[in-house]
Each structure stands twice: as structure tokens, then as C-alpha cells.
PyMOL Python script that loads the backbone (N, CA, C, O; Angstrom):
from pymol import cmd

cmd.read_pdbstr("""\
ATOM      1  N   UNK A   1       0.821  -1.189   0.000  1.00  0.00           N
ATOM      2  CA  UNK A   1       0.000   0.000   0.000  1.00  0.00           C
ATOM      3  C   UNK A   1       0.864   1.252   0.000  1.00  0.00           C
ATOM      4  O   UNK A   1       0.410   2.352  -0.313  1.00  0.00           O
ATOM      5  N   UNK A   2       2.095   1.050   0.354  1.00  0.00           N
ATOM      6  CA  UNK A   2       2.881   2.410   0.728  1.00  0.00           C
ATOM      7  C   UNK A   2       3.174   2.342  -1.130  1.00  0.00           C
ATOM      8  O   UNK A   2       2.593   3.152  -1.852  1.00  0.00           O
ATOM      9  N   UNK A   3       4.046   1.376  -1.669  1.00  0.00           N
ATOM     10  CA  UNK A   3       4.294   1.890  -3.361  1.00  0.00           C
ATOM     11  C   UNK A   3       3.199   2.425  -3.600  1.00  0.00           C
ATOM     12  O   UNK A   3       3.482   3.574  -3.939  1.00  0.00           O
ATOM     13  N   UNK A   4       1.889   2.267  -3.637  1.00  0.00           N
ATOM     14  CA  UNK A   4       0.652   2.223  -4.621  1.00  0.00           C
ATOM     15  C   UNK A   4       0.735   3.824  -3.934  1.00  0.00           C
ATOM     16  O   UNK A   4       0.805   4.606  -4.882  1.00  0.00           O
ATOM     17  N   UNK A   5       0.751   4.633  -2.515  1.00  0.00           N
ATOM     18  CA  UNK A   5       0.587   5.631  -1.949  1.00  0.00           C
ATOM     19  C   UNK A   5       1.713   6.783  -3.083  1.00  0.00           C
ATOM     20  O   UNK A   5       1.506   7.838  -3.682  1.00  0.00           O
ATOM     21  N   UNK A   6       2.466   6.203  -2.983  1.00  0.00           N
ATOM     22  CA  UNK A   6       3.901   6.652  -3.423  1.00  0.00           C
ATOM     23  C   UNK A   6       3.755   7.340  -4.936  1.00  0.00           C
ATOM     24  O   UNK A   6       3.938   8.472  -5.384  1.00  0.00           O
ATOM     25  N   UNK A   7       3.331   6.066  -5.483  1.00  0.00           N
ATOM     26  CA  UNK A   7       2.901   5.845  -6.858  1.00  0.00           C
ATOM     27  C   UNK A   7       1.635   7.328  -7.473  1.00  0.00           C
ATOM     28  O   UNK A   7       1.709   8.000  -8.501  1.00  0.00           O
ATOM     29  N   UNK A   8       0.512   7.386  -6.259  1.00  0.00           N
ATOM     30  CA  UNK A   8      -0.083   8.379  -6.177  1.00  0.00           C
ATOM     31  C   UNK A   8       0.562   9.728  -6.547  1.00  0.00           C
ATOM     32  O   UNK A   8       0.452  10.397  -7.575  1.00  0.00           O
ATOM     33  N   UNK A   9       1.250   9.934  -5.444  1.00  0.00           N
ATOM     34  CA  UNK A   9       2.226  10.992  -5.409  1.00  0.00           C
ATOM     35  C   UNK A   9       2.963  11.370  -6.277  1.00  0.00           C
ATOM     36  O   UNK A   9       2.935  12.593  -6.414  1.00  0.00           O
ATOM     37  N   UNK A  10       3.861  10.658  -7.172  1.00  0.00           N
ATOM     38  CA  UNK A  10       4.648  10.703  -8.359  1.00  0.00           C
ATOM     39  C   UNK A  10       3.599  11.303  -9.446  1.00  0.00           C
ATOM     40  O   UNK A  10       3.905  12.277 -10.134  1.00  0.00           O
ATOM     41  N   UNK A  11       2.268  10.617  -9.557  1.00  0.00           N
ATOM     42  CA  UNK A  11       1.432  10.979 -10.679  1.00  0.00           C
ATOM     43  C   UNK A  11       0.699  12.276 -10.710  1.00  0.00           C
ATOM     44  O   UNK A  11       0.318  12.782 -11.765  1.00  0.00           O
ATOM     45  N   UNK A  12       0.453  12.964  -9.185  1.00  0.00           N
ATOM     46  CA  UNK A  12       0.077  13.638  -8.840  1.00  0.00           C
ATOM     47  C   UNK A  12       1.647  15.083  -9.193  1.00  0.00           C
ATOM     48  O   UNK A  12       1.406  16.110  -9.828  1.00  0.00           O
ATOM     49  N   UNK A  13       2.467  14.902  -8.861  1.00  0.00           N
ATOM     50  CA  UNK A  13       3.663  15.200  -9.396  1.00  0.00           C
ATOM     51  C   UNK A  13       3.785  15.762 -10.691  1.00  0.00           C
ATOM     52  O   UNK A  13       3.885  16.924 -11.085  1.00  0.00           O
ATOM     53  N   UNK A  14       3.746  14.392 -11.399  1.00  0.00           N
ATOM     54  CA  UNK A  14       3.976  14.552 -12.833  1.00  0.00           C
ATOM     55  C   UNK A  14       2.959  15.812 -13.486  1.00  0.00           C
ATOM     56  O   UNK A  14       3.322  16.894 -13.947  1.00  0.00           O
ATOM     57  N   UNK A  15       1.319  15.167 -13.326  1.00  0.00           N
ATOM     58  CA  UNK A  15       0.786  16.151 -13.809  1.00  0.00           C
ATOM     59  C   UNK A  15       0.339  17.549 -13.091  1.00  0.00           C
ATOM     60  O   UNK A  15      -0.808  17.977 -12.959  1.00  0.00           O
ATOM     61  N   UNK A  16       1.671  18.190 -12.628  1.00  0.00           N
ATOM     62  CA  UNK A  16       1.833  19.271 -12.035  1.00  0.00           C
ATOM     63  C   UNK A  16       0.527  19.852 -11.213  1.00  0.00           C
ATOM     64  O   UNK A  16      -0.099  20.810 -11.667  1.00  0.00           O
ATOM     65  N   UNK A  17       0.153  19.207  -9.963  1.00  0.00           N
ATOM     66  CA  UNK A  17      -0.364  19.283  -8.575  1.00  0.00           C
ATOM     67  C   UNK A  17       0.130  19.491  -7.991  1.00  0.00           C
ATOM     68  O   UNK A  17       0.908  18.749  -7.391  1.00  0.00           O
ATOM     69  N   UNK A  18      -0.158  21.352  -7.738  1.00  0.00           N
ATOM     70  CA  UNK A  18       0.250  21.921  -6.460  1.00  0.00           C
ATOM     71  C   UNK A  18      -0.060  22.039  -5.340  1.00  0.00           C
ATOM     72  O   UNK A  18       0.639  22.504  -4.440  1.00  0.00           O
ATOM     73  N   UNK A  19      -1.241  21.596  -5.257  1.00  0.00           N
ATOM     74  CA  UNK A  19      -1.662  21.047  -3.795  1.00  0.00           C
ATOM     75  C   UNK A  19      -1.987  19.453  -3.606  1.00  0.00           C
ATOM     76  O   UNK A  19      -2.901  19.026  -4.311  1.00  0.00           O
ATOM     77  N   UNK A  20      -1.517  18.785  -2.970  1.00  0.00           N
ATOM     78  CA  UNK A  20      -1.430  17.053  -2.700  1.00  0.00           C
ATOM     79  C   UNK A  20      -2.266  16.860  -1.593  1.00  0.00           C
ATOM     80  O   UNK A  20      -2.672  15.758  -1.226  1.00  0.00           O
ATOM     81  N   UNK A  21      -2.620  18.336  -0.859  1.00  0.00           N
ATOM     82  CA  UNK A  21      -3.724  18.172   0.063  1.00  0.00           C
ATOM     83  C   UNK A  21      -4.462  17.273   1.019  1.00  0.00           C
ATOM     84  O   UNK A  21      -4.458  16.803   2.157  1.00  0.00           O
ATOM     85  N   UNK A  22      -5.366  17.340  -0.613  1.00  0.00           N
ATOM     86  CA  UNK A  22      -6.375  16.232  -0.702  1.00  0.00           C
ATOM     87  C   UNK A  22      -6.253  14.828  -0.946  1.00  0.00           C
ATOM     88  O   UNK A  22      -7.271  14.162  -0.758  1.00  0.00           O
ATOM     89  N   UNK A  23      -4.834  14.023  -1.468  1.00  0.00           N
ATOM     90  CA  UNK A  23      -4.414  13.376  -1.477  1.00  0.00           C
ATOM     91  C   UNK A  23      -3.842  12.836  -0.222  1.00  0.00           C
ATOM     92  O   UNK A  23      -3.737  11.610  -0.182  1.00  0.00           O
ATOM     93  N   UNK A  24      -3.483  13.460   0.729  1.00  0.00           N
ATOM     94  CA  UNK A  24      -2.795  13.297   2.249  1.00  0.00           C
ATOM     95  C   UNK A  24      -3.961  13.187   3.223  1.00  0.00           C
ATOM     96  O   UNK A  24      -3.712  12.832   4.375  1.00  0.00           O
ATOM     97  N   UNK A  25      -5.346  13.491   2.821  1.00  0.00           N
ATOM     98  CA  UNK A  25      -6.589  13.374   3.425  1.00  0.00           C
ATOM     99  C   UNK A  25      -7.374  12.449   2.992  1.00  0.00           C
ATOM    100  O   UNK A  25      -8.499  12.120   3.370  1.00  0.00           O
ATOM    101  N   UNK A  26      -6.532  11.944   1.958  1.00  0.00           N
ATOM    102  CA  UNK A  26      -7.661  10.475   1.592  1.00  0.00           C
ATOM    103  C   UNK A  26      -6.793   9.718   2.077  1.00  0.00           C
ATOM    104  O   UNK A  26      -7.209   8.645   2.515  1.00  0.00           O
ATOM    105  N   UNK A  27      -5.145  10.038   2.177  1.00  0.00           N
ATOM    106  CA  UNK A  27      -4.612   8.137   2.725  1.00  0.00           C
ATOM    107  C   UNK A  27      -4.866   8.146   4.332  1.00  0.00           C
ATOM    108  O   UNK A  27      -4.802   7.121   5.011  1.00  0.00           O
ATOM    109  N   UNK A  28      -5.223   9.694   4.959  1.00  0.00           N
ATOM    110  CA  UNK A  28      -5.522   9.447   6.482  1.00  0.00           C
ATOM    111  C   UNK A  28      -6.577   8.469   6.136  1.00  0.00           C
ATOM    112  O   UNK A  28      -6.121   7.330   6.226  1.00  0.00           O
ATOM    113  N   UNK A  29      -7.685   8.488   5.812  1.00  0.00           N
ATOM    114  CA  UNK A  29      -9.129   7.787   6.161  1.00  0.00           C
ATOM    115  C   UNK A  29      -9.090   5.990   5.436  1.00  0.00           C
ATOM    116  O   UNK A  29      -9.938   5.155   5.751  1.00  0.00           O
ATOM    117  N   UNK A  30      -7.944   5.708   4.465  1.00  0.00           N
ATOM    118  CA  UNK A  30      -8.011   4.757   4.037  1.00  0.00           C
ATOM    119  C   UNK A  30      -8.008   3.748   4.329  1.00  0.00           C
ATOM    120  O   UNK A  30      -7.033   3.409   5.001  1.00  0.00           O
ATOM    121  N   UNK A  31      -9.149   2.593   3.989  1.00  0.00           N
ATOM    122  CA  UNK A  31      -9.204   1.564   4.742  1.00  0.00           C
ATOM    123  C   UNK A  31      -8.455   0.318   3.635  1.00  0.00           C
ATOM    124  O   UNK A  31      -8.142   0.418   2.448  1.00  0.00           O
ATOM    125  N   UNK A  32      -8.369  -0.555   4.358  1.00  0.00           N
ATOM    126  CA  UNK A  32      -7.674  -1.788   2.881  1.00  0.00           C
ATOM    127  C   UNK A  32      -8.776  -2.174   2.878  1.00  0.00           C
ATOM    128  O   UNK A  32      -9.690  -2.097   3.698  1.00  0.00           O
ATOM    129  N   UNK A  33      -8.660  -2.699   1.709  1.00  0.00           N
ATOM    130  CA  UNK A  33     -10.026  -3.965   1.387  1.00  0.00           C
ATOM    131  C   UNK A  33      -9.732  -5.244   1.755  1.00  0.00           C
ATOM    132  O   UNK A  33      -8.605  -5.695   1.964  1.00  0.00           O
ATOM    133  N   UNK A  34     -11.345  -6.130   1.870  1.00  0.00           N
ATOM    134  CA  UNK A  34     -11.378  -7.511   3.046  1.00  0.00           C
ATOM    135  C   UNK A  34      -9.611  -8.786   2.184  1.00  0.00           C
ATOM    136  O   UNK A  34      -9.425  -9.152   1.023  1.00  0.00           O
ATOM    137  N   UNK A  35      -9.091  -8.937   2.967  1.00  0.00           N
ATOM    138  CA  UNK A  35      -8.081  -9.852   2.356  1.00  0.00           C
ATOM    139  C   UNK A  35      -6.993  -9.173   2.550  1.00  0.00           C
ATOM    140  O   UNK A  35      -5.939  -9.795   2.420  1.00  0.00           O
ATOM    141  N   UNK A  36      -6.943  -7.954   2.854  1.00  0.00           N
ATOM    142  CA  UNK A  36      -5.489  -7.492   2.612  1.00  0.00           C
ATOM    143  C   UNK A  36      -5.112  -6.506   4.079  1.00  0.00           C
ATOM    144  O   UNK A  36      -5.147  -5.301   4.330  1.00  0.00           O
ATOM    145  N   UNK A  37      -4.733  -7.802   4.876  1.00  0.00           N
ATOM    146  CA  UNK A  37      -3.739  -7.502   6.301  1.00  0.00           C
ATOM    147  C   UNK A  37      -4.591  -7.142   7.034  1.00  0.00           C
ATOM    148  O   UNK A  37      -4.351  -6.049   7.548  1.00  0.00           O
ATOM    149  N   UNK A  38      -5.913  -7.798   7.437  1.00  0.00           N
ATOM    150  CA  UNK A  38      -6.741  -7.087   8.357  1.00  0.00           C
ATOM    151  C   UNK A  38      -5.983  -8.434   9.110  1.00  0.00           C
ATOM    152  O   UNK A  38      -5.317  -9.395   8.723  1.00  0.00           O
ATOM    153  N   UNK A  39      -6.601  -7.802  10.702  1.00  0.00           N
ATOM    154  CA  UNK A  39      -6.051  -9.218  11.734  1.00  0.00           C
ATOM    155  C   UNK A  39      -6.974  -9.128  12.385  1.00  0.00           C
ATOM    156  O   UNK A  39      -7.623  -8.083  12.421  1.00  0.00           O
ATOM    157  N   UNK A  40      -7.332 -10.340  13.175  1.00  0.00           N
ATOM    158  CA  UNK A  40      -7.983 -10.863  14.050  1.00  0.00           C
ATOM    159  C   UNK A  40      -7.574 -11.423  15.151  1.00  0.00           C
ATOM    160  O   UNK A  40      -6.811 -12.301  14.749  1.00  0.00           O
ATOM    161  N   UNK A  41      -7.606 -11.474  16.458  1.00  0.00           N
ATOM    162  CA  UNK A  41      -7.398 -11.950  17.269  1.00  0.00           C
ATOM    163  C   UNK A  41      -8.610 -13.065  17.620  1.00  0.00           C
ATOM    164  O   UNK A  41      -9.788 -12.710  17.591  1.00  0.00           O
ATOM    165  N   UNK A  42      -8.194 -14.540  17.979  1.00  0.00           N
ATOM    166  CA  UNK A  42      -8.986 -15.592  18.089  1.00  0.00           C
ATOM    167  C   UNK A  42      -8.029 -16.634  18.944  1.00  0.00           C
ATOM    168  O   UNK A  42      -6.826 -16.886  19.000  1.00  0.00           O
ATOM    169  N   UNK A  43      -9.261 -17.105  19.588  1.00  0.00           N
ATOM    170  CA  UNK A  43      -9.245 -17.673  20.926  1.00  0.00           C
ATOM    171  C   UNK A  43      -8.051 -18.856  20.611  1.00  0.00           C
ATOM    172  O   UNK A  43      -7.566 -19.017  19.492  1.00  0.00           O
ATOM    173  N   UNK A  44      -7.803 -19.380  21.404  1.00  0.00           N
ATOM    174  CA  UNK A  44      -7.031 -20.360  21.177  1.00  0.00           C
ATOM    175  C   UNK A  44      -7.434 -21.549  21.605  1.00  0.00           C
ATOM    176  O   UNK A  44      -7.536 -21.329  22.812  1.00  0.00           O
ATOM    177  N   UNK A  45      -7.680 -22.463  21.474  1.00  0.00           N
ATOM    178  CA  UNK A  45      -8.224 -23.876  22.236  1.00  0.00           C
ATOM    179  C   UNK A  45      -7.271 -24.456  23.853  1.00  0.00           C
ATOM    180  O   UNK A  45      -7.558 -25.349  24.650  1.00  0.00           O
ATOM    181  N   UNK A  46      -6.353 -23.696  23.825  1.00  0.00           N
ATOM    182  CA  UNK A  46      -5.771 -24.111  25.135  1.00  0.00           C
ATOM    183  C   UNK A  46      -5.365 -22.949  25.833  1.00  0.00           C
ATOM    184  O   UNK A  46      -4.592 -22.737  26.767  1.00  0.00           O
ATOM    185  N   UNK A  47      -5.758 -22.578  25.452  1.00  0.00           N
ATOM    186  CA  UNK A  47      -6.066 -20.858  26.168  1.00  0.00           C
ATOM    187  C   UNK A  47      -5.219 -19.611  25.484  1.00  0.00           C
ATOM    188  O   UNK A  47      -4.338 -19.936  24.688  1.00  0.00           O
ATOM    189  N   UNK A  48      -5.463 -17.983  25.786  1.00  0.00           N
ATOM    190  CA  UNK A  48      -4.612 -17.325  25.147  1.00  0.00           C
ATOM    191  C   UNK A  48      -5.163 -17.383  23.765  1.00  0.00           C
ATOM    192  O   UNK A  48      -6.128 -18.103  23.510  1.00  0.00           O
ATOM    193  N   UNK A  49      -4.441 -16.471  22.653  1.00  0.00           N
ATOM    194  CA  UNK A  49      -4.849 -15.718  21.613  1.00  0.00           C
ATOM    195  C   UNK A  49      -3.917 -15.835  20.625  1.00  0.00           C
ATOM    196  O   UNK A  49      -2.781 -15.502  20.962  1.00  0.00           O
ATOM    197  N   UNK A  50      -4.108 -16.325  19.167  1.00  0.00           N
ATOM    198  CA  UNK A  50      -3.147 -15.944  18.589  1.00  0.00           C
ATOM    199  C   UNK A  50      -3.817 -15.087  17.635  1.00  0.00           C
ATOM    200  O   UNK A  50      -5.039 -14.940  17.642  1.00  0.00           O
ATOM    201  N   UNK A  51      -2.831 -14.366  16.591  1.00  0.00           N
ATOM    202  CA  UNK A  51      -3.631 -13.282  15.853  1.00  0.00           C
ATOM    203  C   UNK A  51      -3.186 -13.849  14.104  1.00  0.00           C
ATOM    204  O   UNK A  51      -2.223 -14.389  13.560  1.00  0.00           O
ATOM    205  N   UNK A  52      -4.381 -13.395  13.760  1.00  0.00           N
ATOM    206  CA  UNK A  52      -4.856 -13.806  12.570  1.00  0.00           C
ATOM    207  C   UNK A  52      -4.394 -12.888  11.285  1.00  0.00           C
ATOM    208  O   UNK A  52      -5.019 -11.828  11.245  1.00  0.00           O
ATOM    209  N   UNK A  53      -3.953 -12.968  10.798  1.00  0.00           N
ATOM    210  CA  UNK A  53      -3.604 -11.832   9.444  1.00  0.00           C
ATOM    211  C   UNK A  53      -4.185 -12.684   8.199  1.00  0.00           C
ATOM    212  O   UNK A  53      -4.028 -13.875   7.931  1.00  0.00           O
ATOM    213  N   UNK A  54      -4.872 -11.726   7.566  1.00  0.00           N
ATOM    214  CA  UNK A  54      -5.453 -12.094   6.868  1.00  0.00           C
ATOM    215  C   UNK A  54      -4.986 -11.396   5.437  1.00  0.00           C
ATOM    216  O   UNK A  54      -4.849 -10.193   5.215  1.00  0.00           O
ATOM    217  N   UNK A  55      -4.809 -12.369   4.646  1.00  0.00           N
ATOM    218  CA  UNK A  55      -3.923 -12.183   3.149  1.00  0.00           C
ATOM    219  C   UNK A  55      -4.112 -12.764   2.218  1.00  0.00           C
ATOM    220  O   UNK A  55      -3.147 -12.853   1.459  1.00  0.00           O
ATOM    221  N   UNK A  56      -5.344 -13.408   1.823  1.00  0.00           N
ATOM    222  CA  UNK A  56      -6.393 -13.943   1.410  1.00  0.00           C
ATOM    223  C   UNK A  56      -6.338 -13.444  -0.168  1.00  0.00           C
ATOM    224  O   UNK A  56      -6.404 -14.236  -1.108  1.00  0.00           O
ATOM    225  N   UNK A  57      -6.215 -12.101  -0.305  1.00  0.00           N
ATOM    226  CA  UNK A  57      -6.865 -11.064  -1.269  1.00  0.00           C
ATOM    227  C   UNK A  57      -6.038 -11.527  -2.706  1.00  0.00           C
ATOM    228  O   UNK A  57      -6.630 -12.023  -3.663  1.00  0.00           O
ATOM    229  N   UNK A  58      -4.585 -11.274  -2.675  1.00  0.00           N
ATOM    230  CA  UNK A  58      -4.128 -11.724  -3.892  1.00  0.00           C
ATOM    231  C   UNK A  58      -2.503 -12.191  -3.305  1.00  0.00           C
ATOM    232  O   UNK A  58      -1.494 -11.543  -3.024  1.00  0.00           O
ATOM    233  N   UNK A  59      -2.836 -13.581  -3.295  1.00  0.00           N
ATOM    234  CA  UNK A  59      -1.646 -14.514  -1.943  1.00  0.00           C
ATOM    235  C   UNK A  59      -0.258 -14.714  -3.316  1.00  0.00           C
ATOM    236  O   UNK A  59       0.481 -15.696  -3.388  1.00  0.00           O
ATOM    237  N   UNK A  60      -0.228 -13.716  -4.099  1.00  0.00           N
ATOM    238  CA  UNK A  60       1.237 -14.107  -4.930  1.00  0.00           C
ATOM    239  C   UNK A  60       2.649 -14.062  -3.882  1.00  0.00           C
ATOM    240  O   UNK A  60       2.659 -13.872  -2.666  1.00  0.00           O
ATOM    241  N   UNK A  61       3.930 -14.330  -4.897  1.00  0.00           N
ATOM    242  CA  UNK A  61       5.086 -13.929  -3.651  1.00  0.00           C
ATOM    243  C   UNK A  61       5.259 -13.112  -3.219  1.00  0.00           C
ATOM    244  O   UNK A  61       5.821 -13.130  -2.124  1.00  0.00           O
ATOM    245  N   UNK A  62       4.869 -11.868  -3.839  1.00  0.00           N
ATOM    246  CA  UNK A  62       5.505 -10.677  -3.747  1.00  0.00           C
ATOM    247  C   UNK A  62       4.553 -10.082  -2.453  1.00  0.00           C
ATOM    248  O   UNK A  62       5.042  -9.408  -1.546  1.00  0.00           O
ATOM    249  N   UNK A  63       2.839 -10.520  -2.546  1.00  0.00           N
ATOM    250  CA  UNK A  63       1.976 -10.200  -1.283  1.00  0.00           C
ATOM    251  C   UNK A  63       2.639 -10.734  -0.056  1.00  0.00           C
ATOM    252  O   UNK A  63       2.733 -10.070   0.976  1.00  0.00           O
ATOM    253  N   UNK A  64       3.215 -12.263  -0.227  1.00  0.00           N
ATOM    254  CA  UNK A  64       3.173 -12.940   0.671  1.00  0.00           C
ATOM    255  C   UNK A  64       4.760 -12.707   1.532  1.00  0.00           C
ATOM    256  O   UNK A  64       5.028 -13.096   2.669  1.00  0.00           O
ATOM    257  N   UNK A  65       5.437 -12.138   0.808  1.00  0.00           N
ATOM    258  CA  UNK A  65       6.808 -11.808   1.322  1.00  0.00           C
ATOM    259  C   UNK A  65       6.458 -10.548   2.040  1.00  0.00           C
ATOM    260  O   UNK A  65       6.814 -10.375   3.206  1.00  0.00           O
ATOM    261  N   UNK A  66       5.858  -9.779   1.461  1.00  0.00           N
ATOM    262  CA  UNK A  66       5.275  -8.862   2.137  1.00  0.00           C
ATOM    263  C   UNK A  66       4.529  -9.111   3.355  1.00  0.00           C
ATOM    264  O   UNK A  66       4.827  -8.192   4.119  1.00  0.00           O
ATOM    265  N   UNK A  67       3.602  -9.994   3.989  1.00  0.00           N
ATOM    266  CA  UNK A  67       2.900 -10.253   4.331  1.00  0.00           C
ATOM    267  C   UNK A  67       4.305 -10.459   6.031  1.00  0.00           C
ATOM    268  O   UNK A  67       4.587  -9.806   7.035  1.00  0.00           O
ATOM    269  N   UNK A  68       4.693 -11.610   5.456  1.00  0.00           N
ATOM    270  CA  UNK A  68       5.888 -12.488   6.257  1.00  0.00           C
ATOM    271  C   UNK A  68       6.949 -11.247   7.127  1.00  0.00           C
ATOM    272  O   UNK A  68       7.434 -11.527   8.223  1.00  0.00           O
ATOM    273  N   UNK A  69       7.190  -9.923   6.469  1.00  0.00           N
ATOM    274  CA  UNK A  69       7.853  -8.618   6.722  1.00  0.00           C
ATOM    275  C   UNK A  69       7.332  -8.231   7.622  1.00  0.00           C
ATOM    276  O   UNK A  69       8.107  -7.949   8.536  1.00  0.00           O
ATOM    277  N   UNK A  70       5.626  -7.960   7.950  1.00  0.00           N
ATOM    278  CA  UNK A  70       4.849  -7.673   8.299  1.00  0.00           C
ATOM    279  C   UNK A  70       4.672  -8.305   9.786  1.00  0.00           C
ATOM    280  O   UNK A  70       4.390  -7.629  10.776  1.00  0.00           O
ATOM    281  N   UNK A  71       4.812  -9.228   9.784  1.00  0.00           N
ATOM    282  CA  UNK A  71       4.802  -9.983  10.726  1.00  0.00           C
ATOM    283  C   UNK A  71       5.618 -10.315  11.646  1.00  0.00           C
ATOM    284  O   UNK A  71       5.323 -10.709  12.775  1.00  0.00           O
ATOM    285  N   UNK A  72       7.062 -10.111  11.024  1.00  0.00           N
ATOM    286  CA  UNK A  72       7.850 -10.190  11.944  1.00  0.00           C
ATOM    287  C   UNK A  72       8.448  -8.856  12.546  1.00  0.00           C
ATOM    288  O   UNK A  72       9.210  -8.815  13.512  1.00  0.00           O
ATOM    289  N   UNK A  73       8.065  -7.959  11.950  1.00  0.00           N
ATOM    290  CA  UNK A  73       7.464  -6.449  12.536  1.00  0.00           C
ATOM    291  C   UNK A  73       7.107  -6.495  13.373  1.00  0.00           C
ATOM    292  O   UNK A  73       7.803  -6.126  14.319  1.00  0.00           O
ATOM    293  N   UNK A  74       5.648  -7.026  13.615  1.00  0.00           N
ATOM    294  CA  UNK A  74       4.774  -7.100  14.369  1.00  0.00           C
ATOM    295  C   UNK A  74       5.725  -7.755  15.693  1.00  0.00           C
ATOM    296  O   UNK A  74       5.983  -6.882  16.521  1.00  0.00           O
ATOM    297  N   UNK A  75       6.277  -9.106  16.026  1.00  0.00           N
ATOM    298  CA  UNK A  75       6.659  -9.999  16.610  1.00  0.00           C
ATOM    299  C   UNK A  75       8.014  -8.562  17.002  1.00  0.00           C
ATOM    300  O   UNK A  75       7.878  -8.008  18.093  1.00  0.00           O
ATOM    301  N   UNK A  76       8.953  -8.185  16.271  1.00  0.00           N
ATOM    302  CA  UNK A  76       9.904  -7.678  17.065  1.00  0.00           C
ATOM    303  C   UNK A  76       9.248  -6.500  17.827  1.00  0.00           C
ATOM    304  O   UNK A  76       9.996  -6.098  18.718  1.00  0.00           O
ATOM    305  N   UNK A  77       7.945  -5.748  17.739  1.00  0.00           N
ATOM    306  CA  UNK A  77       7.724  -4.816  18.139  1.00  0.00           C
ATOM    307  C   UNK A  77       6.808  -5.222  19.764  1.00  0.00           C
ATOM    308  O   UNK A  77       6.927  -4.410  20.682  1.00  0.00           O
ATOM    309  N   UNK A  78       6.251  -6.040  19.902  1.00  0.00           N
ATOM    310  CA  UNK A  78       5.831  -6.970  20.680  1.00  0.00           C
ATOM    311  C   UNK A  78       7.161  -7.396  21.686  1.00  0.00           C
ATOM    312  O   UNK A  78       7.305  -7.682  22.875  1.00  0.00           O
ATOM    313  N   UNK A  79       7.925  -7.278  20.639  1.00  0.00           N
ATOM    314  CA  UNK A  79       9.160  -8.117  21.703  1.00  0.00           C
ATOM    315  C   UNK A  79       9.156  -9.645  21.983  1.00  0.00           C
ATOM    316  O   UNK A  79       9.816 -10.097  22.919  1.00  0.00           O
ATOM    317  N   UNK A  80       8.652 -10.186  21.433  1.00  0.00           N
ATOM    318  CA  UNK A  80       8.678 -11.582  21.269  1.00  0.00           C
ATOM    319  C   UNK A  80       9.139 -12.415  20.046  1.00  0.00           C
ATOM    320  O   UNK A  80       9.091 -13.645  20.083  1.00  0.00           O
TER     321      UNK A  80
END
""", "prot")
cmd.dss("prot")
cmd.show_as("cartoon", "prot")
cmd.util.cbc("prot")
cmd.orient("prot")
């Protein structure tokens, strides 16, 4: 999502936009669509929680390496 943000920006760029504004006020409110890195937290059968990432949407390598980055993000920021 950050290239595709990026990508925005460059085009917005190119065809000489001097205010990006409104562009910086749509990626505040932006939501992803269902499949792409929402998480869930779900119960665990022996107690405790593990969390769910969901990557469903378009599972190529390039999502899924992404995905795997993501995660262990998550895990060093957690500290675990």
C-alpha cells in the first residue's frame, strides 16, 4: 500500500499538482479492502490468543513476502 501511496504521489507530481492536500486526506481515512492484512485476534483452544492476518486477497510472492515482513514487525515490536 505504501508503493501504490507513493505511486499516487509521483502521478500527482507529474501532472503538475500543487496542492497534494487532498491526497494526504484520503490516505488518512483509508481503509484496505477484506483480504489485505486485516487481523484478528482468536481464541485459542488451550487458552490465550493468537492473531490472525489475513492475506487472502491476492496470496502471490511478492503479497506474501510482504505479508511475512509484516509480521515479523509485528513480533519484534511486541518483543517476542
Amino acid at each position: 500500500m505504501v508503493g501504490n501511496s507513493l505511486a499516487v504521489l509521483a502521478a500527482l507530481h507529474a501532472l503538475g499538482v500543487q496542492d497534494t492536500e487532498p491526497a494526504f486526506e484520503a490516505f488518512e481515512s483509508f481503509q484496505a479492502l477484506p483480504g489485505r492484512g486485516e487481523t484478528a485476534a482468536v481464541a485459542h483452544p488451550s487458552g490465550g490468543q493468537v492473531h490472525l492476518i489475513d492475506e487472502t486477497y491476492n496470496a502471490n510472492p511478492s503479497s506474501m513476502t510482504a505479508a511475512l515482513q509484516s509480521l515479523a514487525a509485528r513480533r519484534a515490536e511486541a518483543g517476542r
